[in-house]
Steps between C-alpha positions, in 0.01 A plus 500: 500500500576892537803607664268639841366113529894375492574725773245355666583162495850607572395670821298232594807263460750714705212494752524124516849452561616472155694706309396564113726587256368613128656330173547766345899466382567302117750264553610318192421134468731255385360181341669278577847381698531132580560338836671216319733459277547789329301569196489749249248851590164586337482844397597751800307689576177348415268740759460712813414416806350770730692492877469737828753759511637436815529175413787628226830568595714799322736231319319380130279218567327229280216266527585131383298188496657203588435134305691207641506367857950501585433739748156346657748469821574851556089562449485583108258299357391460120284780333614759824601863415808593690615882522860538339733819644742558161815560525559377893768330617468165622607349834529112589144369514301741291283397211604680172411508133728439301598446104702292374608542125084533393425288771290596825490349849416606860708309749648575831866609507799404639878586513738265606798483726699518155299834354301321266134559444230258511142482407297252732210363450251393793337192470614194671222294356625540177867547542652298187247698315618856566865514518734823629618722253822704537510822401871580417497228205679726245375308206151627618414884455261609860280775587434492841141758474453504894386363799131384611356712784136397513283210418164587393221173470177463370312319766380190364165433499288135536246442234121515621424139380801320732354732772147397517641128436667556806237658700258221424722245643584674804195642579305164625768483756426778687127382566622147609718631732314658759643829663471372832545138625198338677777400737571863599097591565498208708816595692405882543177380678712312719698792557228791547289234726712566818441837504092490423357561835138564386316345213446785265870593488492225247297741291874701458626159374221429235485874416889432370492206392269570252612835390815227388290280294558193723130499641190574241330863586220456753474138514575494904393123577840423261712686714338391797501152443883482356540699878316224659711234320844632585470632860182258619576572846531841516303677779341774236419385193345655257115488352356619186255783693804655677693532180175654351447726778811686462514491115323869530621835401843543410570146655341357207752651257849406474703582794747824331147620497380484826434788676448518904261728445268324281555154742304293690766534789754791588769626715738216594208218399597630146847521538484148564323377231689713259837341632338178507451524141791635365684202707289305344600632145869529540480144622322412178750651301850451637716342256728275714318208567626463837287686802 
């Protein structure tokens, strides 16, 4: 990638909403500090790890990856990178990295009503695992390097094979369960029935119904006979030549597609249909089951 494509992409991201920064500050990379009892270092520093500048502040700052899970609580998990200011000050409740003789921990701190200094750890699933560690032991010699400003995570990621696994056991489900009950078809015909005052406006009803899946494409005599069976008494029922009939033009394409001037009606005859059928739909549709 040249640097014209980058600014590209960067424009294109600011256009979105987002705003891009560019890695393009060396922070060193400290490998590793424990989030458990404190263990000795590995070699410091062991690499460079590239960061926005604006993400930087003016104090000296250090990258340091976290192993141990004391601090899972306060949202530090193992293997995460946190961003280490050097040289701050602590207050009561920030997370610091500290060392203690050759020893290295991160750990929230604490002072107490007395003046002594605490290192707490923050993991009540595990508390007779990590214990607190006070920091004004004088037979201990402690650095405290800083405190932790930033968490930085690698998002995890779910391996392909547990995915499909998944996928093929979920996916049968969504064909047994149809998307809309037979129930509900039956009960919008109900519905729509008291306001069909000529036989063809059933032709809105069909037109929708099938455009939702619920009656098969052209095959009328279903949707005339499930009409038949669930309002038998009605005074306009619907036959298989009237649905025909007015499955011309742009009637006989889903109804965002019709167009009044391509019809087989107009003027307020289409307006009626048209409302008829997207009645019909949001009927259909409607995910309380009540009416």
């Amino acid at each position: 990638m040249n640097e014209e494509e980058l600014k590209e992409i960067m424009l294109l991201l600011e256009e979105a909403g987002w705003q891009p920064q560019l890695c393009d500050t060396p922070l060193p990379a400290y490998e590793s500090v424990h989030a458990g009892n404190p263990t000795e270092p590995g070699q410091l520093p062991e690499d460079m790890i590239l960061m926005p500048k604006a993400f930087l502040s003016m104090c000296p700052e250090n990258m340091v990856r976290v192993i141990g899970n004391s601090m899972v609580d306060a949202g530090i998990s193992d293997g995460d990178w946190v961003k280490v200011t050097l040289g701050q000050q602590p207050r009561d409740g920030d997370i610091v990295v500290v060392f203690i003789g050759s020893e290295c921990t991160v750990k929230s701190y604490y002072q107490d009503d007395e003046g002594v200094r605490w290192l707490i750890p923050q993991n009540k699933a595990e508390q007779e695992r990590y214990k607190v560690i006070c920091l004004d032991n004088p037979q201990e010699r402690v650095f405290l390097c800083g405190v932790v400003k930033e968490i930085l995570r690698t998002l995890p990621r779910v391996p392909t094979k547990a995915l499909r696994a998944t996928l093929a056991a979920m996916k049968p489900q969504l064909d047994e369960e149809p998307k809309i009950t037979e129930q509900r078809v039956d009960e919008v015909i109900r519905l729509v029935a008291k306001d069909i005052k000529i036989a063809r406006m059933w032709y809105a009803v069909c037109r929708s119904m099938i455009d939702e899946l619920v009656i098969p494409d052209k095959q009328y005599d279903v949707f005339c006979d499930r009409v038949c069976r669930v309002v038998p008494h009605h005074e306009h029922l619907p036959r298989v030549d009237q649905m025909q009939a007015m499955a011309v033009e742009s009637f006989s394409k889903q109804v965002s597609k019709w167009d009044e001037r391509k019809a087989p009606v107009k003027g307020k005859r289409y307006n009626a249909y048209k409302a008829m059928a997207e009645r019909t739909t949001k009927l259909l549709t409607m995910i309380d089951e009540a009416f």
